[in-house]
N, C-alpha and C positions, 0 to 999 in steps of 0.2 A: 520265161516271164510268169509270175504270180499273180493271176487274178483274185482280185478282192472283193468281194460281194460287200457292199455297205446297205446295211439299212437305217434310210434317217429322215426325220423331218422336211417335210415339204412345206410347213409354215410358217411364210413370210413374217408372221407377227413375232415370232420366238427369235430373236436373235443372242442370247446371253450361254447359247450354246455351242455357238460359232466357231472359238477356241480349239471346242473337240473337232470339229471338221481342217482345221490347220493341222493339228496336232496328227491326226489319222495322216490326211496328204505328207506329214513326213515321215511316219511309220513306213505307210505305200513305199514312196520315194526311197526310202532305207533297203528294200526291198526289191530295189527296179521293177517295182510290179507295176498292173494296173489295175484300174478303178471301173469297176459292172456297178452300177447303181440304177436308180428307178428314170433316172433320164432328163428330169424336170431344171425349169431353170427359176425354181425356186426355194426358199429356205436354204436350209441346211445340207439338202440332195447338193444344190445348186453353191454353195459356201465349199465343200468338199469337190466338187467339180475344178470349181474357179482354182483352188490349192493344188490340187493336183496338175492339172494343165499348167499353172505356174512354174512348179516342178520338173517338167518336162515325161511326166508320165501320158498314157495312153487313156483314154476316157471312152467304154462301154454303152452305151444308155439303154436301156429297154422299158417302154415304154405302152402303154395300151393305146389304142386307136381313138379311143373316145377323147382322149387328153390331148394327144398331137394333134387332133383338128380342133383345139381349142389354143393350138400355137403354145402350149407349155414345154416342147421341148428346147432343152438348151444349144446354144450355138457350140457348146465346148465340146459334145461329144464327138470325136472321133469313128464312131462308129454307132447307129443307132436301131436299134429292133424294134419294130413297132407290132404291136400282138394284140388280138382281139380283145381278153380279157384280162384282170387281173391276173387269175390263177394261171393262165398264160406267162406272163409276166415272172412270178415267183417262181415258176417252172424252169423258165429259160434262163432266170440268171442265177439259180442256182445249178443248173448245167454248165453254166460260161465258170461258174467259180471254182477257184481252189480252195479259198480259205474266204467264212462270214464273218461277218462283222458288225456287229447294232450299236448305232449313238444313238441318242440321247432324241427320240421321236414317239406319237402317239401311238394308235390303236392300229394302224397300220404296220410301224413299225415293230408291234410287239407281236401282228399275227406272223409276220413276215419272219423274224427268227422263231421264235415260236413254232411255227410249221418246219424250219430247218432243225431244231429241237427234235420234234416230234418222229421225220426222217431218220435222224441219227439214230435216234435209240430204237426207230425198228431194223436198222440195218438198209435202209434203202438210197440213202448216200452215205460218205466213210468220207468226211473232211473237216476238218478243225474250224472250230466256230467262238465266237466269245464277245460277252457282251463291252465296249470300252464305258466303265462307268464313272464317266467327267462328271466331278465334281459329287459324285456318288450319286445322281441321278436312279439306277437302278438298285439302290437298297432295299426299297419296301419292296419290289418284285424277286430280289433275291431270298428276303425274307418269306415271301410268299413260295419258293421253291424248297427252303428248308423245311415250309409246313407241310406241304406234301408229303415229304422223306416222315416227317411227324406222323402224317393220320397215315405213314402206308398206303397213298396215291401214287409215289414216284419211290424206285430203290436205291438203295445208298450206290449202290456201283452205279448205275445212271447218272445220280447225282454230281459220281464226282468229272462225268461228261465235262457240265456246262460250268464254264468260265465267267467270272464277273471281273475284271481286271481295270483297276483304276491308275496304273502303271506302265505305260506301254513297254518298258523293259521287259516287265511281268511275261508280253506279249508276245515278246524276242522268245523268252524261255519255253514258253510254253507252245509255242509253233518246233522252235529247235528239237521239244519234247516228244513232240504229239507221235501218237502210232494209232491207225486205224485198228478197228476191234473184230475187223472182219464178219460181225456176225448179220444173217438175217435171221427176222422171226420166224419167219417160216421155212426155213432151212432145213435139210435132213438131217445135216452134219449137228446140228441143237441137240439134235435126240440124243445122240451119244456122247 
């Protein structure tokens, strides 16, 4: 089985991104994978939950302590981590994952792949990642990554890491594709 790390909106108010969260649970479900997410049984987190579980996939949650004793966890998960802090949190389910995933979520959601980002390209996890961009939601941040490659912040071989895919076939392909890069930054074997 194929763990999915999703990262998404926990904001009740946002629902017009909903879609993507169906659309994900049948990805997963294409997949027989299951679903590691932030745990919550709201928004978007909680929309991709409900689809999934539908599905007859397996549901992850991991969650920080401060949240579960505010009764946000959902009843869907199957299984649930509860962990002191956020960075906890980011930690552990990007441990539990095989392959990330970012919909369509705020400033959370963008530290949250972001940081899996940032991992890749030093070499400190080796797993396929890609933003699903419903309804192009993530353009101007994609934009935002080609200007890096621009001012020589980020290199073009890095670049062609991170996936923006508004296709989920796209997704098929490029999982079928992927090969880890084996490298660390700090690694001896760099030198040579």
């Amino acid at each position: 089985m194929t763990n999915f790390a999703v990262y998404c909106s926990a904001s009740p108010e946002s629902t017009k991104f909903n879609p993507a969260g169906e659309q994900i649970a049948d990805f997963i479900a294409g997949h027989q994978g299951n679903l590691v997410y932030g745990g919550s049984n709201a928004g978007l987190m909680h929309v991709t939950a409900q689809n999934v579980h539908k599905r007859g996939g397996k549901i992850i949650g991991v969650i920080p302590k401060f949240m579960a004793d505010e009764n946000l966890v959902s009843p869907l998960n199957d299984q649930t981590y509860v962990v002191d802090t956020m960075d906890e949190r980011k930690a552990k389910m990007a441990e539990l994952a095989d392959v990330c995933v970012a919909l369509p979520g705020g400033v959370g959601t963008l530290e949250e792949i972001t940081e899996i980002m940032s991992w890749d390209r030093i070499g400190e996890i080796q797993i396929p990642y890609f933003f699903y961009n419903y309804e192009h939601f993530f353009d101007p941040f994609e934009k935002f990554i080609d200007q890096l490659v621009t001012d020589d912040l980020l290199s073009a071989k890095d670049r062609t890491r991170i996936h923006f895919i508004t296709d989920l076939n796209e997704a098929n392909q490029y999982l079928n594709d992927y090969q880890p890069t084996n490298f660390h930054l700090f690694s001896k074997e760099n030198d040579q």
